[in-house]
N, C-alpha and C positions, 0 to 999 in steps of 0.2 A: 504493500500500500504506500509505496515511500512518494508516488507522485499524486496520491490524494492528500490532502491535508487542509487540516481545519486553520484558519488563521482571525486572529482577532474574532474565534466563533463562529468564523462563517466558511465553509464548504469549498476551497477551490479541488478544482481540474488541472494539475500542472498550474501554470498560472493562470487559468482562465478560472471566475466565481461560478460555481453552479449553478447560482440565482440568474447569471447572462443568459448561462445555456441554456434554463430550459424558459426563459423569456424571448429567446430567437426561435427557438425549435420546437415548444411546447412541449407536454408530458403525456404520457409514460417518454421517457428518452432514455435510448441507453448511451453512455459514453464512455470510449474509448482511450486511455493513454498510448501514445504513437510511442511516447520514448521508454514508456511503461515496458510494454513490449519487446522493444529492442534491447531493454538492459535484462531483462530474466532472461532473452534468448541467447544471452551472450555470456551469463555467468553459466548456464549447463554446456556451453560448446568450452568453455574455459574450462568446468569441475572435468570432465571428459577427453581435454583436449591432448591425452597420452595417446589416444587411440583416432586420433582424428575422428572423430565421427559421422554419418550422416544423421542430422538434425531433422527428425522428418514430422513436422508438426501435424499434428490431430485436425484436421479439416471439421470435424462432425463437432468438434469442441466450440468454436466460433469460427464460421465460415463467410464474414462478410470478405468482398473481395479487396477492400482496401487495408486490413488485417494481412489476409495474405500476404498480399506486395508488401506491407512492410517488412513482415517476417521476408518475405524471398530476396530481399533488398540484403536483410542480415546473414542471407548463406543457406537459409532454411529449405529443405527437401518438403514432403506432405506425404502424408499417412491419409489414405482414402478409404472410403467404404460404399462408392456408389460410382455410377455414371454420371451423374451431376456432382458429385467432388468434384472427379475428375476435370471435368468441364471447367468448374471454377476455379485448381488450381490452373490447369493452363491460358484461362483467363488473365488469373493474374502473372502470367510469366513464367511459369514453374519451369526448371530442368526437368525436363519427362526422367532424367536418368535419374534423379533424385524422388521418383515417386515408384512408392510401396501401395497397392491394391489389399487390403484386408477383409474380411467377409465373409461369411459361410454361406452365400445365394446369390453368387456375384450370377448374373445371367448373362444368356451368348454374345444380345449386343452387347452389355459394357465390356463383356472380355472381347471382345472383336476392336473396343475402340483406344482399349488399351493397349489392345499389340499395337494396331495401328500408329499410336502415340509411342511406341517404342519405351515405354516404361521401365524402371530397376527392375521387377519383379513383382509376382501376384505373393502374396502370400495363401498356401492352399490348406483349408478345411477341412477336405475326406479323399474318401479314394475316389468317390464320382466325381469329384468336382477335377481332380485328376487326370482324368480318364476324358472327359469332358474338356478341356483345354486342349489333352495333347490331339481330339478330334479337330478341332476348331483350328488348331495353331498349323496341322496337317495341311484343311482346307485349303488354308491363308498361303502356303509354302513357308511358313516361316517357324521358329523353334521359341517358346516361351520360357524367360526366365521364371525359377519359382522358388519359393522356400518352405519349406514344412512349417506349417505353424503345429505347435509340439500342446498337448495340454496335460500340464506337470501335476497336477492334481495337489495342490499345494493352496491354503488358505492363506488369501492374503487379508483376512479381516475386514475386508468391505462390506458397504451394503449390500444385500441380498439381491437387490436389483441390479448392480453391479458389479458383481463378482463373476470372472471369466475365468478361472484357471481351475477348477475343480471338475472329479471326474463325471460330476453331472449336469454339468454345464455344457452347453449347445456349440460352444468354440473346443477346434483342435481335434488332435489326432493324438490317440493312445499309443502309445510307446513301444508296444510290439504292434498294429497297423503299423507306424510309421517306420518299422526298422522292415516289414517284409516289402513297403514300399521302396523303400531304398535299394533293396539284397534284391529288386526287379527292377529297377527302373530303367535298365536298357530297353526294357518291351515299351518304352514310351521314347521313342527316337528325335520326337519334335519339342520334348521336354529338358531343358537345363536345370539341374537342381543345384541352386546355389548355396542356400544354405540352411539354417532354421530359425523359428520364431518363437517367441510365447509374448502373452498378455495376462496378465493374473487380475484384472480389474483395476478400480479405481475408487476412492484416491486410496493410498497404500503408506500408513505411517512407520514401515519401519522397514529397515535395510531386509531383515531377515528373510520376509519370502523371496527376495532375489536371490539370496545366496542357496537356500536349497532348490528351486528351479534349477537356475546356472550349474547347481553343481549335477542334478542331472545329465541336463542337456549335454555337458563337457563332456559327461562319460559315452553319451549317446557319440558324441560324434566319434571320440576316439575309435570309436567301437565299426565307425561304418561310413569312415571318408576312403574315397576311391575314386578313381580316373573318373568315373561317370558322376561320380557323388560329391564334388569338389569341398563342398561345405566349407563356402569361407567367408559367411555373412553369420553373427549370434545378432537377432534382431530383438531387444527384449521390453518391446512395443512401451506401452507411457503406463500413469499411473501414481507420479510421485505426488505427494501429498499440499494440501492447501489450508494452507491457516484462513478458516472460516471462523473457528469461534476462541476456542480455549486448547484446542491440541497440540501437538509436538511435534512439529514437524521438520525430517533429518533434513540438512542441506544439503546441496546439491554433490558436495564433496563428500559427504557419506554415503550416499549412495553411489558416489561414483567410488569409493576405496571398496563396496562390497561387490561391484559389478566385475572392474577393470579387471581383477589379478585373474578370476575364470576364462574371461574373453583373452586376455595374451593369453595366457596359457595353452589356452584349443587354438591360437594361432588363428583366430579370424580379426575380420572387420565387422567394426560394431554398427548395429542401429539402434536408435533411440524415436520412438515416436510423442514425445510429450502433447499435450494440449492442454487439460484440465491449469498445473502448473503455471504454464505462459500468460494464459489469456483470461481467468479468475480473478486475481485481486489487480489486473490492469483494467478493468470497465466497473461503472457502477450505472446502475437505474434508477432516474429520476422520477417522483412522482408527485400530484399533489393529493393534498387531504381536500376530500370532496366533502363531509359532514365528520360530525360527530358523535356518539350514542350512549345512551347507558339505561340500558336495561333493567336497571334494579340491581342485577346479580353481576353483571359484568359490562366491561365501558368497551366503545369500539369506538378504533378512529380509521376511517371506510376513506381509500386510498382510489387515484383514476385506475392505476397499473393494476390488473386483474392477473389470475392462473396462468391467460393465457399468453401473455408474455412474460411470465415468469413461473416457468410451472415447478420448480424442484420443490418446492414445500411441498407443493399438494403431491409430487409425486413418490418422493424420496423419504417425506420428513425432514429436509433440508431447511440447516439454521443457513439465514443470511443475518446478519448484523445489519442494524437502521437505526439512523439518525436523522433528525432534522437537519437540513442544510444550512439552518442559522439558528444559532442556539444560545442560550446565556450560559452554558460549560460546554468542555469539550468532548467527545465521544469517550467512553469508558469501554475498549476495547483492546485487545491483544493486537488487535493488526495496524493498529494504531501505537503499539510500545507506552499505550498507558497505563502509570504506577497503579490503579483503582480498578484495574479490569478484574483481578482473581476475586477482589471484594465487592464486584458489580454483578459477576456472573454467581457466586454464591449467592446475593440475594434476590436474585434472578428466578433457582431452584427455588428459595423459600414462599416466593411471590406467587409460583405458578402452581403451587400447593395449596394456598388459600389466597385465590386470586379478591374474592370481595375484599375481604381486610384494605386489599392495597388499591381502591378503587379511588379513591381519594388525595391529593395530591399528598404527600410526605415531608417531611421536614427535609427532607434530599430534593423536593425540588422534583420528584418525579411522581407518574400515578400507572397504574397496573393497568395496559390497553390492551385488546386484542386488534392487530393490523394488517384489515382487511380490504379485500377488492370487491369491483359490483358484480362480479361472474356469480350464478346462481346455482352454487354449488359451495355447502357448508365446510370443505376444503378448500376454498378459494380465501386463505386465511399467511399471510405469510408472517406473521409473529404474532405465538399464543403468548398471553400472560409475561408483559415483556414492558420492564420499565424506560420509559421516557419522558421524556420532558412533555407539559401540554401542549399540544397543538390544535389548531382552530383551520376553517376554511381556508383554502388559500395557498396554507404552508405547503414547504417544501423538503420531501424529506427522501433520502437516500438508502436505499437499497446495495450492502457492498459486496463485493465479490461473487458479482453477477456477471461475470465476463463468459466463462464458461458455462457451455449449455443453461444458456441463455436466452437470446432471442435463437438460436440457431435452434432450438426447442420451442418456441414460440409460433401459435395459430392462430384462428379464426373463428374458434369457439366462440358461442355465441355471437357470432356476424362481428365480430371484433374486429377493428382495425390495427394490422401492427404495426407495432411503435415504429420512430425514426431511429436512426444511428448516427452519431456523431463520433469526429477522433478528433481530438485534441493535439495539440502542440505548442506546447510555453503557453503563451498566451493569447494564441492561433484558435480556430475550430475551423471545423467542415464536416457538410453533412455529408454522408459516405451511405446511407440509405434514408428516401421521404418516406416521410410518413404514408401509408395505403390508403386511396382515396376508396368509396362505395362504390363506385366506377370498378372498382378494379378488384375489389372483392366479391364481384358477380361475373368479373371478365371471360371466364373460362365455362360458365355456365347457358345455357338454352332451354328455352320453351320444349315440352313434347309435341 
């Protein structure tokens, strides 16, 4: 968060006041740090930089195109999951050699448009989808690079909804499949197998399930590198952790001292695919307070920004941190490096246990809200029982480390228009996506 910052109480964007932005651009707004960006992308290619890397950022994570080009300005490759990734990163410039295809239902056209684009490599899922390429790549005359995406069956601690690396999870190839895949893969002639993959989910606060993956994977290849089988890519996709509220999360250098020593060792080149990390605490989401309420039992203060541009609460249980944008104290948060957060987030627990008590403003200056949107749906709720300062009409208040799966997770539920995008710089802006007119939320639609 080091290019948000509150000053004299009030909300800037690098240097630009959030009261500007969303008085040019209106709200819900999400906004951008441009240099945000380039400096997290730059300390992972620095924790990493023994092994040169390729940096291949999460497209699915936040996929506006001028995000992109910033990153591809800083050297950044892209980690895809669709035919329209694809699109957008070459959109915005990408080295095709630096993009990785991820997926378990990649379909014939995107694999058709990805040879086509001459890409690193798909990353492969099963044996059909195998099987299925090296027809396609036949067709094409041409020979597809690929890599095993390996699934290690190893707990990385994530949400349940995002957890990829265990063995009943929908991603990856079991470990004898992918070793009889190999001990065959002459019978796939249009097939290059370059190396392997895994993803254990996301976010991931601690070194350790990399290191029992990796140390799998390491034995794997010893076990089954050969003329046909080169395996000289350890790809060990993103995941690394985001200081949202009160957690611990390792630096980039600790996870790079549990990654590095496996990957020299097996004697490859490494990939990294981050997203979540990059593009999280560099954007935050504007909103105003549309009313006020209190019900007797409980107080609401009912926000423009609904579920459906910001769906992780309602989907995940996802804490986002929120502040007014202009406030008479400053934000009592971790990601903010403020002394008051372990003693704000403790009475935080206490609050939301007997939320009436705290209904009422407090000798702190604060009252127990629940901070909600107008989507009509009793999850449409993005902070239970969560002290703040009072706010009234008008206000403005912030939504932080909303960068990731974000708007890039953001729809049209209930006929919603979605928000604009903005990227900041110093004390620059520009808008990077308008706001959706009602024109154009019927655009693709016809009469029977």
């Amino acid at each position: 968060m080091k290019r948000f910052s509150y000053r004299d109480n009030e909300l800037f964007c690098e240097d630009t006041p959030a009261k500007d932005l969303a008085g040019e651009y209106g709200t819900p707004l999400y906004v951008y740090s441009k240099n945000g960006l380039a400096d997290v992308f730059a300390c992972i290619r620095k924790a990493f930089s023994e092994l040169s890397p390729i940096v291949a950022f999460s497209v699915k994570s936040c996929s506006n195109l001028a995000v992109l080009a910033v990153l591809r300005a800083e050297g950044a490759g892209f980690d895809i999951v669709s035919g329209g990734e694809l699109f957008r990163a070459m959109k915005a410039g990408a080295d095709p050699r630096k993009i990785v295809f991820s997926g378990v239902g990649k379909s014939d056209e995107e694999i058709r448009l990805a040879l086509d684009n001459d890409i690193l490599m798909f990353n492969i899922e099963s044996e059909a989808e195998l099987d299925n390429i090296q027809a396609l790549a036949a067709s094409l005359g041409t020979v597809a690079p690929v890599a095993l995406r390996l699934n290690p069956d190893v707990d990385a601690k994530t949400n349940a909804k995002t957890t990829t690396g265990r063995k009943e999870n929908k991603f990856g190839i079991d470990f004898a499949t992918a070793s009889r895949i190999v001990s065959n893969i002459a019978l796939h002639p249009n097939i290059r197998l370059l190396g392997l993959d895994m993803h254990l989910g996301s976010p991931i606060y601690s070194t350790e399930p990399y290191r029992q993956a990796l140390a799998k994977m390491s034995d794997f290849i010893r076990d089954h590198r050969s003329p046909r089988a080169h395996l000289e890519y350890i790809n060990i996709g993103g995941g690394f952790g985001l200081l949202y509220r009160d957690q611990t999360v390792p630096s980039f250098q600790e996870y790079a001292q549990a990654v590095v020593p496996f990957v020299k060792a097996a004697g490859c080149k490494l990939i990294l695919e981050p997203g979540r990390c990059i593009a999280g605490n560099n954007s935050l989401l504007l909103s105003r307070v549309l009313y006020v309420k209190d019900n007797g039992t409980r107080h609401f203060t009912i926000v423009d920004a609904g579920m459906n541009d910001l769906v992780r609460p309602a989907m995940y249980d996802a804490y986002h941190f929120c502040w007014p944008a202009l406030s008479t104290r400053p934000p009592p948060a971790y990601i903010f490096n403020s002394p008051d957060a372990q003693e704000y987030f403790g009475l935080e627990v206490f609050y939301a246990e007997s939320a009436q008590a705290g209904r009422a403003v407090g000798a702190d200056g604060l009252r127990t809200t629940d901070v909600v949107g107008p989507v009509c749906e009793s999850s449409d709720c993005f902070a239970r029982a969560r002290r703040l300062p009072p706010m009234d009409r008008g206000d403005l208040v912030a939504f932080f480390s909303a960068g990731a799966y974000g708007f890039s997770m953001a729809s049209n539920y209930n006929s919603r228009l979605r928000p604009a995008e903005v990227m900041v710089d110093g004390g620059g802006s520009r808008l990077i996506r308008r706001r959706e007119t009602l024109d154009e939320l019927i655009a693709g639609e016809s009469f029977f």
